[in-house]
KETOR-323810 format. One record per residue: residue in one letter; x, y, z of N, C-alpha, C, O in turn. Coordinates in nm, 4 decimals. Atoms other than C-alpha are relative to their C-alpha. Layout:
BEGIN
node aa A, n.px X, n.py Y, n.pz Z, ca.px X, ca.py Y, ca.pz Z, c.px X, c.py Y, c.pz Z, o.px X, o.py Y, o.pz Z
...
***
This chain:
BEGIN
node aa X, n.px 0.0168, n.py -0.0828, n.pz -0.1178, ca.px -8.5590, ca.py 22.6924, ca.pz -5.9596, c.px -0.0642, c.py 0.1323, c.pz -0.0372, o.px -0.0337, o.py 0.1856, o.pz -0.1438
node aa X, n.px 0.1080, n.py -0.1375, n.pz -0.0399, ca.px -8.8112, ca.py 23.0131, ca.pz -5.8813, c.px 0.1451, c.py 0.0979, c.pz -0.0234, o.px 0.2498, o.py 0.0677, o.pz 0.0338
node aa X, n.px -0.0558, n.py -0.1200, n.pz -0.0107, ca.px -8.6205, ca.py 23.3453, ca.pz -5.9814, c.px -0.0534, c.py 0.0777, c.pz 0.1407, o.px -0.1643, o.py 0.0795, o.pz 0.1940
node aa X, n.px 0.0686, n.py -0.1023, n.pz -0.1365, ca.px -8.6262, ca.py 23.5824, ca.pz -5.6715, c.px -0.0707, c.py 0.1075, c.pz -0.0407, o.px -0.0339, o.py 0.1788, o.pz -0.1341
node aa X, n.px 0.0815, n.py -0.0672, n.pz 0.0583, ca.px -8.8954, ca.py 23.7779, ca.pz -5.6960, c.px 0.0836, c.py 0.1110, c.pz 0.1109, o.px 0.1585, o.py 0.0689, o.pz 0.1990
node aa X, n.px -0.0152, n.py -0.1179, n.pz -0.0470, ca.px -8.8280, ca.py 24.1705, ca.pz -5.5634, c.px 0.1810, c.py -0.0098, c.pz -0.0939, o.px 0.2279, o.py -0.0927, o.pz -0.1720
node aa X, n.px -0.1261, n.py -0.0719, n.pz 0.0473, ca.px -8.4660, ca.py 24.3620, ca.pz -5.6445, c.px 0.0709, c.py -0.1053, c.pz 0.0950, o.px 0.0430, o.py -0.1545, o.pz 0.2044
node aa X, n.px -0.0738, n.py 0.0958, n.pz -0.0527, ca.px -8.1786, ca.py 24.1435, ca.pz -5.6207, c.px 0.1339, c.py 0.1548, c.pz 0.0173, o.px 0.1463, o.py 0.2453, o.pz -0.0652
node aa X, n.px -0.0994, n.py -0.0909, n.pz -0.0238, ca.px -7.8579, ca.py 24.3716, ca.pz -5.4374, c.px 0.1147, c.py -0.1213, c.pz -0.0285, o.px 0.1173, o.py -0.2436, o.pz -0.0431
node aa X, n.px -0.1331, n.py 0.1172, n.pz 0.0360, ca.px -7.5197, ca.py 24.2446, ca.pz -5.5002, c.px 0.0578, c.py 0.0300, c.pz 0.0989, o.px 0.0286, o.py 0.1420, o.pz 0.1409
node aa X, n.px -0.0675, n.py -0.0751, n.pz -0.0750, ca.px -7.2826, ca.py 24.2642, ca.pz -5.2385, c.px 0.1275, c.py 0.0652, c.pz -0.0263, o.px 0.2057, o.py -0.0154, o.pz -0.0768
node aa X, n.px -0.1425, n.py -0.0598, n.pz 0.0511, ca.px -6.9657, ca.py 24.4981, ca.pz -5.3015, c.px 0.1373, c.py -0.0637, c.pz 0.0817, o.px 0.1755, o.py -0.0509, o.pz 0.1980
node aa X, n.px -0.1095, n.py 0.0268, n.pz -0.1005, ca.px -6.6583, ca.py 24.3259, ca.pz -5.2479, c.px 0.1468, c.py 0.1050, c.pz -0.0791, o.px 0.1687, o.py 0.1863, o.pz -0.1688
node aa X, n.px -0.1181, n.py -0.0690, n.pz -0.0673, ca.px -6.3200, ca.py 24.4179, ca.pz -5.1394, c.px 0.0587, c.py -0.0260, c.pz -0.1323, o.px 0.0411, o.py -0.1258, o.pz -0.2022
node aa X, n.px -0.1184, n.py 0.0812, n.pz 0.1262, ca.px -6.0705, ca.py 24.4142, ca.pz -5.4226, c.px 0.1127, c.py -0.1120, c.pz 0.1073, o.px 0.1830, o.py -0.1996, o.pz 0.0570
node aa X, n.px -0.1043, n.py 0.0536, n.pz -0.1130, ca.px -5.8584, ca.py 24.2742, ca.pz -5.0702, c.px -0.0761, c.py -0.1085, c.pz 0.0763, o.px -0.0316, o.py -0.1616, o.pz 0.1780
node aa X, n.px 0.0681, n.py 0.0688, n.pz -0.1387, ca.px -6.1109, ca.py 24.0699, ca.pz -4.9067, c.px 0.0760, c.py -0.1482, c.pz 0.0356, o.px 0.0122, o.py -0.2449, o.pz 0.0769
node aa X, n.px -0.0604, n.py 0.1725, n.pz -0.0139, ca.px -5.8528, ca.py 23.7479, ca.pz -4.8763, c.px 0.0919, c.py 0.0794, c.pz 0.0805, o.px 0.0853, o.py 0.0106, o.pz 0.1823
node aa X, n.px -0.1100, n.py -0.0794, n.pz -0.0611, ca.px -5.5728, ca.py 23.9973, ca.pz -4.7057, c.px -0.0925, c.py -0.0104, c.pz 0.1733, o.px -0.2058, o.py 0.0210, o.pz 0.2096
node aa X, n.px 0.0994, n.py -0.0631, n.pz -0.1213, ca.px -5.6552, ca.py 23.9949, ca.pz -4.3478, c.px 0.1068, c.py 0.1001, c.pz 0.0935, o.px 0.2290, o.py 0.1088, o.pz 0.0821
node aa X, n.px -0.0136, n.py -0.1106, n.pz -0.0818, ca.px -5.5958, ca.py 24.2535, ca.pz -4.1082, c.px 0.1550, c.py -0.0216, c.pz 0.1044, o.px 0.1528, o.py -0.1179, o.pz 0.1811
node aa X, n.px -0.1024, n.py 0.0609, n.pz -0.0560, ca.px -5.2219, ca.py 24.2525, ca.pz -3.9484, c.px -0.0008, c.py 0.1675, c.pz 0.1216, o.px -0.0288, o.py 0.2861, o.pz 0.1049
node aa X, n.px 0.0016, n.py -0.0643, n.pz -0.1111, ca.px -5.1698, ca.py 24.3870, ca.pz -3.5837, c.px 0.1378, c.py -0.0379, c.pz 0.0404, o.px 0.1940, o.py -0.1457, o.pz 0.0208
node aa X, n.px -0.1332, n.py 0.0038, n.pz -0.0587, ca.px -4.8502, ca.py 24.4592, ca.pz -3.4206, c.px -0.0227, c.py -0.0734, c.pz 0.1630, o.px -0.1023, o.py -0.0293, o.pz 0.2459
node aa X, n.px -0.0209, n.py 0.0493, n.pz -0.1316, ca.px -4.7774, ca.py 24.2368, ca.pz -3.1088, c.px -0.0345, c.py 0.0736, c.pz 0.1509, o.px -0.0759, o.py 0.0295, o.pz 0.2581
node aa X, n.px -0.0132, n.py -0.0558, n.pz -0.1332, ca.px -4.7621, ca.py 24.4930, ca.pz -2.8706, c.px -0.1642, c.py 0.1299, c.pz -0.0242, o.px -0.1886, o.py 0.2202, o.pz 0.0558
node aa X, n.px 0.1463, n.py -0.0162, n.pz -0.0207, ca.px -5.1387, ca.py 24.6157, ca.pz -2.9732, c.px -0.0574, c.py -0.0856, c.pz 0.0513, o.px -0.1271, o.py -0.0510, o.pz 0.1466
node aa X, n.px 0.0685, n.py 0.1736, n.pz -0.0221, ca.px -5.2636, ca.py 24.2422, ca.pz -2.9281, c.px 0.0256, c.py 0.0150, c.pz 0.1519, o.px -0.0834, o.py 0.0134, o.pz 0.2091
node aa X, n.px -0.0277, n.py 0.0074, n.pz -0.0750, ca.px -5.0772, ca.py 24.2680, ca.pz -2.5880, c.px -0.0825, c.py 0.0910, c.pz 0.0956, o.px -0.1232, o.py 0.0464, o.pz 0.2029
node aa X, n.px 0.1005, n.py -0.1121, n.pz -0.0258, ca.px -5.2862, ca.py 24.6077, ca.pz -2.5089, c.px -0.1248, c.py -0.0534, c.pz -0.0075, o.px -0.1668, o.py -0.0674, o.pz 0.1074
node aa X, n.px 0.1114, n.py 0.0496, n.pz 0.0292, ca.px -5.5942, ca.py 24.4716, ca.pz -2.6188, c.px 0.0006, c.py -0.0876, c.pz 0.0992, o.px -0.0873, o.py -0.0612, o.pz 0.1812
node aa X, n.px 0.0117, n.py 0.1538, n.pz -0.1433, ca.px -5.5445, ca.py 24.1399, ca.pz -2.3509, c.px -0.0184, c.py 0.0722, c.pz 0.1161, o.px -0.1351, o.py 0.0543, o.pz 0.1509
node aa X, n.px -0.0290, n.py -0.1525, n.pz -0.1011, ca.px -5.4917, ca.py 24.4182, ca.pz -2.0768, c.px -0.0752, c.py 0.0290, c.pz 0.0255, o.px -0.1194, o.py 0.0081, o.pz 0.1385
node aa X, n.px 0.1630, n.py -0.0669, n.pz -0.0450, ca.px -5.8094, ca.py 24.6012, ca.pz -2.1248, c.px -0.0465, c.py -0.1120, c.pz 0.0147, o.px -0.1066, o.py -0.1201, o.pz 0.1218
node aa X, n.px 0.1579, n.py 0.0523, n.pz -0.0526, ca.px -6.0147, ca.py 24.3077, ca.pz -2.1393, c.px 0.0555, c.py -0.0524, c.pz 0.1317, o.px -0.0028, o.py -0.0084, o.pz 0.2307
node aa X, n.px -0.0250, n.py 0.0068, n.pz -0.1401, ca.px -5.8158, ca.py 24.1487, ca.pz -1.8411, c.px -0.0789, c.py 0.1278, c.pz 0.1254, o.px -0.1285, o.py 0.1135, o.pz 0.2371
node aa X, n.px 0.0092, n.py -0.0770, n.pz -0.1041, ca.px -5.8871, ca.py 24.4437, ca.pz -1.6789, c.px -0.1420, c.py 0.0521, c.pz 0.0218, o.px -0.1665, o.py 0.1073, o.pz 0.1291
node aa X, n.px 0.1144, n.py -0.0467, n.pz 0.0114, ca.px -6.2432, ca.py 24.5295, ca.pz -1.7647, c.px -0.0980, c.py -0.1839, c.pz 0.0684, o.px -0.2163, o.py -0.1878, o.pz 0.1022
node aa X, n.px 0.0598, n.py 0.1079, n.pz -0.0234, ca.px -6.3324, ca.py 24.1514, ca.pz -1.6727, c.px 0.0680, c.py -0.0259, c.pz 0.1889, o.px 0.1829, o.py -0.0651, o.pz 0.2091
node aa X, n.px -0.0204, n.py -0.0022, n.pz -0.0972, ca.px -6.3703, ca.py 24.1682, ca.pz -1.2412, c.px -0.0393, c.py -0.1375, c.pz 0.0380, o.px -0.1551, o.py -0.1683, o.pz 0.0096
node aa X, n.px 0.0711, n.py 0.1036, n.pz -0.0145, ca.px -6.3960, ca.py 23.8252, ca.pz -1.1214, c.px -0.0516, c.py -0.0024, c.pz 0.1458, o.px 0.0189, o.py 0.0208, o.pz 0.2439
node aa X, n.px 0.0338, n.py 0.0214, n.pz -0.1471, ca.px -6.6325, ca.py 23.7660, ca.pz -0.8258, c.px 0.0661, c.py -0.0562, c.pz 0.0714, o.px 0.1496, o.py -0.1377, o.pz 0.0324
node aa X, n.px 0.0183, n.py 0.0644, n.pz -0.1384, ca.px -6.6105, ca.py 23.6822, ca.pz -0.4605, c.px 0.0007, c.py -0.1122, c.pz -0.0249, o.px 0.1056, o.py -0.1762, o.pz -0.0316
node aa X, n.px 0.1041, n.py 0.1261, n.pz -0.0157, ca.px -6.8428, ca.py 23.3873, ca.pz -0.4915, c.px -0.0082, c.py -0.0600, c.pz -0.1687, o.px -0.0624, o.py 0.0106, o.pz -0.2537
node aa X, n.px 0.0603, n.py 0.0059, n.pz 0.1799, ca.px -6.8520, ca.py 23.1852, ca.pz -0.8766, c.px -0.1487, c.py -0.0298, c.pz 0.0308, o.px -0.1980, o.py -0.0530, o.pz 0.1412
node aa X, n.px 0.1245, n.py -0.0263, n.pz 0.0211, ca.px -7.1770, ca.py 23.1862, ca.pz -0.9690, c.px -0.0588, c.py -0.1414, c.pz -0.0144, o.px -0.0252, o.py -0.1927, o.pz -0.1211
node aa X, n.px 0.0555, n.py 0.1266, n.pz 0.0235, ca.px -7.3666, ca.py 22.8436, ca.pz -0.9326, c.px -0.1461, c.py -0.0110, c.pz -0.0760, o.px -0.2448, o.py 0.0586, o.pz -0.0519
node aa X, n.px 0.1583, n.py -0.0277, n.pz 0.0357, ca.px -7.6581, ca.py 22.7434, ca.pz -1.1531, c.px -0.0535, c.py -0.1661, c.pz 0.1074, o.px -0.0155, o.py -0.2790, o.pz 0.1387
node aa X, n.px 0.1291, n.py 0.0893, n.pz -0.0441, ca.px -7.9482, ca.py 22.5835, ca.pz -0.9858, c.px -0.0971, c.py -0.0564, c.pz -0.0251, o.px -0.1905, o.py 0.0229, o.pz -0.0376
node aa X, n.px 0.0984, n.py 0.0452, n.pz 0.0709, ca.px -8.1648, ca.py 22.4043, ca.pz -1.0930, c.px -0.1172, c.py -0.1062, c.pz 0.1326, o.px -0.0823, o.py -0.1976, o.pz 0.2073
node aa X, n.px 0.0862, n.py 0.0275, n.pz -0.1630, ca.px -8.4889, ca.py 22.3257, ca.pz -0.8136, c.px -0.0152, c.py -0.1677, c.pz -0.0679, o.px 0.0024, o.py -0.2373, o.pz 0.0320
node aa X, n.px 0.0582, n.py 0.0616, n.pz 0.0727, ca.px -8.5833, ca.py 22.0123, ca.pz -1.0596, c.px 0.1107, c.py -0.1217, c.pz 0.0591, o.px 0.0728, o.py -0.2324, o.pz 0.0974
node aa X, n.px -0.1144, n.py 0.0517, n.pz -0.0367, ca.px -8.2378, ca.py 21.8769, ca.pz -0.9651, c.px -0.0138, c.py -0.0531, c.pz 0.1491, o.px -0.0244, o.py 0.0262, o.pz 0.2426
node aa X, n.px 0.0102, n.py 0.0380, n.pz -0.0797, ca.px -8.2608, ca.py 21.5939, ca.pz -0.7112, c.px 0.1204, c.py 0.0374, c.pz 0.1656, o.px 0.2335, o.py 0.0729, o.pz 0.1327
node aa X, n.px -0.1046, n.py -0.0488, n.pz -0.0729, ca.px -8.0515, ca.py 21.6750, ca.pz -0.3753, c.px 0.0680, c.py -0.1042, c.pz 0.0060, o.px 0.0304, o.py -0.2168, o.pz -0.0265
node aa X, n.px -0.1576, n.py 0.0733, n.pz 0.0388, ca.px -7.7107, ca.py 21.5320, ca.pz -0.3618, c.px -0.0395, c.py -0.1194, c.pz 0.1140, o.px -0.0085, o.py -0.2245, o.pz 0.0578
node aa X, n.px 0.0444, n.py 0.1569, n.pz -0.0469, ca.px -7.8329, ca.py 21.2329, ca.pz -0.1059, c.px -0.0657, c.py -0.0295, c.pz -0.0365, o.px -0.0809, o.py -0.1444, o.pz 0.0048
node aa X, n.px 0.0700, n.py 0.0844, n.pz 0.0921, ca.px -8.0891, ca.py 21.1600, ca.pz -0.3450, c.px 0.0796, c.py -0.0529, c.pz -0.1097, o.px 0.0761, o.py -0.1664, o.pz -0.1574
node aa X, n.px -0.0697, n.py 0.0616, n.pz 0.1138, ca.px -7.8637, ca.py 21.1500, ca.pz -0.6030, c.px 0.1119, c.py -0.1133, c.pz 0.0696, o.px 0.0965, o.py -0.2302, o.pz 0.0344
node aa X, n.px -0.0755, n.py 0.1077, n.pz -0.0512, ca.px -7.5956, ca.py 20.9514, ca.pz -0.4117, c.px -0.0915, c.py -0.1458, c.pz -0.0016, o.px -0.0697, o.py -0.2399, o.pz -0.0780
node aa X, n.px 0.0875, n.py 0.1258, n.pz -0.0113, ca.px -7.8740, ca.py 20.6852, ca.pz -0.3062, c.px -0.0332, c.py -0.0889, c.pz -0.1513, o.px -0.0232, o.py -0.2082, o.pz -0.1798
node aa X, n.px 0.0201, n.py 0.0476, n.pz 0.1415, ca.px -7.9740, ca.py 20.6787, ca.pz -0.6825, c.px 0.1042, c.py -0.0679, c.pz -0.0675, o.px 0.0883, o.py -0.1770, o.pz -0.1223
node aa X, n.px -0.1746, n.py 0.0509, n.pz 0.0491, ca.px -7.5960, ca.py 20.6188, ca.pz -0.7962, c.px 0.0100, c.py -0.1380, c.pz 0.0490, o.px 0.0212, o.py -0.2411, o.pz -0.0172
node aa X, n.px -0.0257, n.py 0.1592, n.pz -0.1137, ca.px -7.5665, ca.py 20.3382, ca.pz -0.4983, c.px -0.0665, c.py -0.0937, c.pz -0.0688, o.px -0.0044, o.py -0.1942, o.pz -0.1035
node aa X, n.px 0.1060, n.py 0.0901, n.pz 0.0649, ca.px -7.8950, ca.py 20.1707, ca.pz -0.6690, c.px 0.0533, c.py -0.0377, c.pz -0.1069, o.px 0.0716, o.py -0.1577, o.pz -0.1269
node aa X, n.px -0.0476, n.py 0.0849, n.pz 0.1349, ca.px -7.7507, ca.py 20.1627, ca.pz -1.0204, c.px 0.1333, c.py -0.0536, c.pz -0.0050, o.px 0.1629, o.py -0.1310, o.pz -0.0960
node aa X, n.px -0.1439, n.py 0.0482, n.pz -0.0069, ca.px -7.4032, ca.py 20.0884, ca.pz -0.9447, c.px -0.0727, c.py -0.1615, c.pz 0.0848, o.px -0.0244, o.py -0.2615, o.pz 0.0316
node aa X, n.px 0.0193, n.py 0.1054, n.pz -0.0389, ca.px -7.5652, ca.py 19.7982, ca.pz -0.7414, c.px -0.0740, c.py -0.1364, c.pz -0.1157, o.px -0.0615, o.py -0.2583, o.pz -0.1270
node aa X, n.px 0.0645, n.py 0.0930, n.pz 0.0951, ca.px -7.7796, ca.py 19.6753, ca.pz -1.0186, c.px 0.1020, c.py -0.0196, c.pz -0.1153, o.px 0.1083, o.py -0.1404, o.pz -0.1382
node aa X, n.px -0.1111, n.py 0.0216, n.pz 0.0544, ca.px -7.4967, ca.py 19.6935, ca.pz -1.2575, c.px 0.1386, c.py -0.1160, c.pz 0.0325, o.px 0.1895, o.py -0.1979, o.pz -0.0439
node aa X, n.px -0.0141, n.py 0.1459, n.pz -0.0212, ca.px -7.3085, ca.py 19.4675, ca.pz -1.0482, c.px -0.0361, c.py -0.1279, c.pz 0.0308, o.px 0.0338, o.py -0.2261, o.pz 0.0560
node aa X, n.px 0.0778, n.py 0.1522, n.pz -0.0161, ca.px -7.5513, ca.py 19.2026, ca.pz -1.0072, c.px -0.0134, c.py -0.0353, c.pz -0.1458, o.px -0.0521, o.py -0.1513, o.pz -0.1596
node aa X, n.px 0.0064, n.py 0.0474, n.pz 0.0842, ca.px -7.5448, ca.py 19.2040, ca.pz -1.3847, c.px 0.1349, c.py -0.0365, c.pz -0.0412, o.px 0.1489, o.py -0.1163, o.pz -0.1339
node aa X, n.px -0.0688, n.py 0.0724, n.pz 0.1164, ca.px -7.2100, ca.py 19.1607, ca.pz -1.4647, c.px 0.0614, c.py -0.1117, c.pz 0.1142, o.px 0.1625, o.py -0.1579, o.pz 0.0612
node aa X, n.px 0.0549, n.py 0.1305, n.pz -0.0806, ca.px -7.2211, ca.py 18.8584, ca.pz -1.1414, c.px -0.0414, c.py -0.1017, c.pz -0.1135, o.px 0.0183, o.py -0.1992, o.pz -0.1590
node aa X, n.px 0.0708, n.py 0.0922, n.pz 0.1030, ca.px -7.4337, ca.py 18.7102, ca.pz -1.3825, c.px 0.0589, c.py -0.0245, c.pz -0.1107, o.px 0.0552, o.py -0.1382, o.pz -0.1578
node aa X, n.px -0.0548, n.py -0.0025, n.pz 0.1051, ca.px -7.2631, ca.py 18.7774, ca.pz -1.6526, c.px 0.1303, c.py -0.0682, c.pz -0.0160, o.px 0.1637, o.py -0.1141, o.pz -0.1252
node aa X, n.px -0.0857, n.py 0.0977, n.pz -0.0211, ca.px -6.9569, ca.py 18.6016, ca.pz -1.5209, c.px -0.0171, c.py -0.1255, c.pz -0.0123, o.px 0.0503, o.py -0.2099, o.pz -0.0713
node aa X, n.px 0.0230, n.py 0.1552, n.pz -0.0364, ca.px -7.1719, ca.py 18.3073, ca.pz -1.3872, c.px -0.0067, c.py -0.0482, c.pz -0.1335, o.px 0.0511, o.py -0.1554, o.pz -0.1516
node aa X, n.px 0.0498, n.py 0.0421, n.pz 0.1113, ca.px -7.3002, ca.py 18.2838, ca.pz -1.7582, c.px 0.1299, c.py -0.0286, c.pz -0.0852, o.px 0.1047, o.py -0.0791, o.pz -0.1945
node aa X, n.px -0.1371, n.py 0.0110, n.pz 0.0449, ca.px -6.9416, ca.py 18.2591, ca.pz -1.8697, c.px 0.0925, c.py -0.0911, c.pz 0.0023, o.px 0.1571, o.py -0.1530, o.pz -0.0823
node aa X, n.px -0.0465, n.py 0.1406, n.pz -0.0401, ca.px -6.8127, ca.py 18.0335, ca.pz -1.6425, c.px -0.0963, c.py -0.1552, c.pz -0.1011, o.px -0.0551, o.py -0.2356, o.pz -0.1847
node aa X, n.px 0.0499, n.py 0.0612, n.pz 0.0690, ca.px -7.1020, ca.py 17.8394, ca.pz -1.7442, c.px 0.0200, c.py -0.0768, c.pz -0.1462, o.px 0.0173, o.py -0.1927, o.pz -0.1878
node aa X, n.px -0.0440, n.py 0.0152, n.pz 0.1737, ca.px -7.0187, ca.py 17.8666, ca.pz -2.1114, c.px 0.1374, c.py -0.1372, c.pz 0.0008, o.px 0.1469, o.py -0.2449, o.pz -0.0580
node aa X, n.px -0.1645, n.py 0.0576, n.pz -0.0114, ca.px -6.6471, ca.py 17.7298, ca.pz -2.0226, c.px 0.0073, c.py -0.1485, c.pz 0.0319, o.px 0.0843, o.py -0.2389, o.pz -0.0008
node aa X, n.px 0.0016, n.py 0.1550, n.pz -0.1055, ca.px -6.7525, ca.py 17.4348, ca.pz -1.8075, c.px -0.0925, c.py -0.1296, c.pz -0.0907, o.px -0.1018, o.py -0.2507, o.pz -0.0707
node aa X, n.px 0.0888, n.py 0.0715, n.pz 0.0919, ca.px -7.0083, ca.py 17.3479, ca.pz -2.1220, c.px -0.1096, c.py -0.0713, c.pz 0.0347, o.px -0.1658, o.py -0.1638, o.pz -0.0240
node aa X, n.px 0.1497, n.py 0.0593, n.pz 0.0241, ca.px -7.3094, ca.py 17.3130, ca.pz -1.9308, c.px -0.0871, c.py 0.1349, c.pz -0.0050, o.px -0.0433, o.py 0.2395, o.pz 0.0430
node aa X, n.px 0.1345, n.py -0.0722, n.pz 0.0337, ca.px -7.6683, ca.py 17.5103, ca.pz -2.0359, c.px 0.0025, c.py 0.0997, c.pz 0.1052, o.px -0.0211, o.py 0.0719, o.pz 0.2227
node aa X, n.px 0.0435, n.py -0.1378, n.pz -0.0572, ca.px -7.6806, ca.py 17.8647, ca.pz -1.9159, c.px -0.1359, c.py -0.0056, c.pz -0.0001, o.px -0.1997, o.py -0.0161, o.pz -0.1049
node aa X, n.px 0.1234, n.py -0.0384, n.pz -0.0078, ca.px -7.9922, ca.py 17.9037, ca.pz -1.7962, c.px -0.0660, c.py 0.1335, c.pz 0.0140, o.px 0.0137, o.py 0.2220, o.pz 0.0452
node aa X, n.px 0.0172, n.py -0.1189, n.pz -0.0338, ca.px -8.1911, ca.py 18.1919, ca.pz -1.7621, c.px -0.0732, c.py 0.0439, c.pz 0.1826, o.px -0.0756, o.py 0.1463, o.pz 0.2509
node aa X, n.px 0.0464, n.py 0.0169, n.pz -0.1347, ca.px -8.3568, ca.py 18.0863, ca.pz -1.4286, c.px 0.1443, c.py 0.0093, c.pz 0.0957, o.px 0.2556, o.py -0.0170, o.pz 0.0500
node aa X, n.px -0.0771, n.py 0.0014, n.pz -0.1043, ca.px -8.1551, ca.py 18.1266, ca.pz -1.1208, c.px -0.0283, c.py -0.1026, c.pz 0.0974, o.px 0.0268, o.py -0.0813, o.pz 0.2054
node aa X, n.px 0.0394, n.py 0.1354, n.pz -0.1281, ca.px -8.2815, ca.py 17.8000, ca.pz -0.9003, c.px 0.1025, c.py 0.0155, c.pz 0.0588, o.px 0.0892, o.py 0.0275, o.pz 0.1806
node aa X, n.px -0.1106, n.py 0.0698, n.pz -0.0877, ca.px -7.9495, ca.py 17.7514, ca.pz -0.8002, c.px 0.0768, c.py 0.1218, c.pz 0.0305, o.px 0.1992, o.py 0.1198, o.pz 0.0432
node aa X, n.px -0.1172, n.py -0.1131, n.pz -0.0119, ca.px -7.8290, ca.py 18.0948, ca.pz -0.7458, c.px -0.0174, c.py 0.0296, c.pz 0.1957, o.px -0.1288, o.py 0.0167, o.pz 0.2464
node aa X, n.px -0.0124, n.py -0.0772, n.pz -0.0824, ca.px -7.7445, ca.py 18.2296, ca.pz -0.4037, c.px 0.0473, c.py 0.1017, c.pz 0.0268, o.px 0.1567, o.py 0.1242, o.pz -0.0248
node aa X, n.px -0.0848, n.py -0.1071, n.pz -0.0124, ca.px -7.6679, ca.py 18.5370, ca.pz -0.2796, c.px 0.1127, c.py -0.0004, c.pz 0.0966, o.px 0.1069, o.py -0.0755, o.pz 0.1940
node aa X, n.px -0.0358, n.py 0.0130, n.pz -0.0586, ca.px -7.3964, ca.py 18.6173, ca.pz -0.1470, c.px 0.0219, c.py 0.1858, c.pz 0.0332, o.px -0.0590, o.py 0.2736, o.pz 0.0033
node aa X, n.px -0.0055, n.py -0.1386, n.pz -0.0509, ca.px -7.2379, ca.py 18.9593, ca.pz 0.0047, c.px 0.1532, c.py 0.0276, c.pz -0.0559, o.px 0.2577, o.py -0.0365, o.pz -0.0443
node aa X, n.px -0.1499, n.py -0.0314, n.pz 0.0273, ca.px -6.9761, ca.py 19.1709, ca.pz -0.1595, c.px 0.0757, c.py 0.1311, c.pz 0.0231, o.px 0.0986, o.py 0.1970, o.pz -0.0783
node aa X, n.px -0.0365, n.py -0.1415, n.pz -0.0161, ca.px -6.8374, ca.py 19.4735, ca.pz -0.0472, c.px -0.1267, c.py 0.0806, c.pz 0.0855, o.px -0.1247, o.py 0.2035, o.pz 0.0925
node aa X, n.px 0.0921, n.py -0.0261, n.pz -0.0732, ca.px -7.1596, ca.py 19.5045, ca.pz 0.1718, c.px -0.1205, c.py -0.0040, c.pz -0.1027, o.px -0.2323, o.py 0.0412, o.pz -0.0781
node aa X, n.px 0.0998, n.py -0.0102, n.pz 0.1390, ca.px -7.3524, ca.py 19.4672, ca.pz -0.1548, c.px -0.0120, c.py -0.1262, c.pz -0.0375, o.px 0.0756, o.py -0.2010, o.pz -0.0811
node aa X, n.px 0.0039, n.py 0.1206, n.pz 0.0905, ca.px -7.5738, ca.py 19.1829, ca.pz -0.2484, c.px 0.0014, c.py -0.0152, c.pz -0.1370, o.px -0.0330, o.py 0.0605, o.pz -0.2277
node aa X, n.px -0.0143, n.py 0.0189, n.pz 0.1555, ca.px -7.4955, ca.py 18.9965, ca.pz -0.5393, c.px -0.0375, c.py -0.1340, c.pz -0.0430, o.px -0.0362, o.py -0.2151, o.pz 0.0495
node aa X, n.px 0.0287, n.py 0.1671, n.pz 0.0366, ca.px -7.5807, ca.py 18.6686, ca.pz -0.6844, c.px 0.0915, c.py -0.0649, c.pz -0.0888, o.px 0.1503, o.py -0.0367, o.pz -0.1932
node aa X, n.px -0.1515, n.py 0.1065, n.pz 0.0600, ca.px -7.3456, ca.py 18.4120, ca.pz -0.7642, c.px -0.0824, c.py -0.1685, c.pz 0.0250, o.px -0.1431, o.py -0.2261, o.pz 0.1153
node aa X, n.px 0.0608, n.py 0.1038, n.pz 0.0656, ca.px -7.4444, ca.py 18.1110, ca.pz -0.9475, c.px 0.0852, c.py -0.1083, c.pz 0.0623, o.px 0.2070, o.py -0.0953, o.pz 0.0509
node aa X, n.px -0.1019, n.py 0.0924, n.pz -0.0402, ca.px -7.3109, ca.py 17.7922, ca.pz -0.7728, c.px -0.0167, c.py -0.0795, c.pz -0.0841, o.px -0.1316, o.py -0.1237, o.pz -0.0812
node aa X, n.px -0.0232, n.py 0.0842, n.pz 0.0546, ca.px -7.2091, ca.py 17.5644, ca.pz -1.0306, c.px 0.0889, c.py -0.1291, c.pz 0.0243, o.px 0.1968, o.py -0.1181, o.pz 0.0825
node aa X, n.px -0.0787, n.py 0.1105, n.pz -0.0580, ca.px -7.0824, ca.py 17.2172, ca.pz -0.9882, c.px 0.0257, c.py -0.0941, c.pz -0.1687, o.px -0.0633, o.py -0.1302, o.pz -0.2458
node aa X, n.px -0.0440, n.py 0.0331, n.pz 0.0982, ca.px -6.8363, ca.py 17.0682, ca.pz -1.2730, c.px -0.0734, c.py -0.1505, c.pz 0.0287, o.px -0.1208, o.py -0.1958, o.pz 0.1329
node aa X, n.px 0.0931, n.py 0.1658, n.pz -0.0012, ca.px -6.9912, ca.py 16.6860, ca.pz -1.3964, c.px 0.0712, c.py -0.1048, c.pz 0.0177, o.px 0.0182, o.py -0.2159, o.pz 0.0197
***
């Protein structure tokens, strides 16, 4: 390794620097006080805004969308299960899927028929 070039300072320590600093209770208690008291809390808290930030029925609608696509996957993810259980070929096609309605939300559900 490169020596440091320019004047190297040392720093001066404490013969104490492991001792730390002891405060009586009823300073600590003083100290909470002022800042309590120097800290006024608004009226109104302070909201951040952000313009970039879709409005809250966009965002709802958005939520609705992925919560919907989320359960059409794990639909599938059942049918593919059942499937598994019943020991015939999961497919990846849906021919035989219909939708049906669940909670006002379509979903697709695989009709399978044991052999």
């Amino acid at each position: 390794p490169k020596a440091p070039s320019g004047s190297v300072r040392s720093i001066p320590q404490s013969p104490k620097t492991t001792d730390r600093a002891e405060s009586s209770p009823g300073m600590l208690e003083v100290i909470c006080r002022v800042l309590e008291d120097s800290i006024q809390p608004s009226e109104e808290p302070y909201v951040f805004k952000n313009d970039d930030e879709p409005t809250p029925a966009a965002l709802v609608h958005h939520l609705q969308v992925e919560y919907d696509k989320l359960l059409t996957r794990y639909a599938e993810a059942e049918n593919r299960i059942d499937q598994i259980r019943l020991g015939t070929n999961p497919s990846s096609e849906h021919d035989d899927a219909e939708e049906v309605e669940f909670e006002g939300n379509p979903v697709k559900h695989l009709v399978t028929y044991p052999p």
